[in-house]
C-alpha positions, 0 to 999 in steps of 0.5 A: 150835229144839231140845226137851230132856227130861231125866229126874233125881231128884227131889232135885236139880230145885231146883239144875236149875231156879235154874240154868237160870233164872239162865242165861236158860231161864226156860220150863222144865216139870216132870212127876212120873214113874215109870220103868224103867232100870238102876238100881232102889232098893232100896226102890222098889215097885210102882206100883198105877198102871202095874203095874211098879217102879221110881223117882221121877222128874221129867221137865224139858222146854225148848225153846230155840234151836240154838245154846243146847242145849249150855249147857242141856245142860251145865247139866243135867248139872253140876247133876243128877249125884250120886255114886250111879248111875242119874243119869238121861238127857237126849234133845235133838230138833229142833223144827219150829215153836211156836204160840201157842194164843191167836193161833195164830201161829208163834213160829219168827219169835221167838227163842224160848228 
């Protein structure tokens, strides 16, 4: 199993996330942030919580079966690439296993997506 995590602009999570879904990534988790990168706008300010400034983000988490990652990754891409810089990144790792918290069963034996 594979975990992706992308970094996009906020503006674009709607497209992501439909076509995700539509493509049969219905487990996908959604996180605001703050972060650092090449690209600053112009009218980003400091954070009074973590004391530095930069833009909004969202961070989108999934984990998915090997051989899924690309098309996942392709859809991220497709759907969260705007004519300006600074687009955001996507990190792909591998997954040892998933347990269920309520059975405390691995979900490795599922086909997990």
């Amino acid at each position: 199993m594979k975990e992706i995590k992308a970094y996009i602009k906020p503006n674009r999570v709607g497209k992501v996330v439909e076509a995700l879904k539509e493509n049969g990534f219905e487990s996908v988790t959604l996180l605001e942030c703050e972060g650092t990168g090449k690209y600053k706008r112009e009218d980003s300010l400091p954070s009074l919580k973590f004391h530095f400034a930069d833009s909004k983000v969202i961070k989108l988490e999934l984990v998915c079966q090997d051989e899924e990652t690309q098309k996942a990754v392709e859809i991220i891409c497709s759907k969260a690439s705007t004519p300006f810089p600074a687009d955001g990144i996507i990190y792909v790792s591998d997954v040892n296993d998933a347990y269920s918290i309520k059975t405390c069963d691995s979900l490795k034996r599922f086909n997990l997506q």
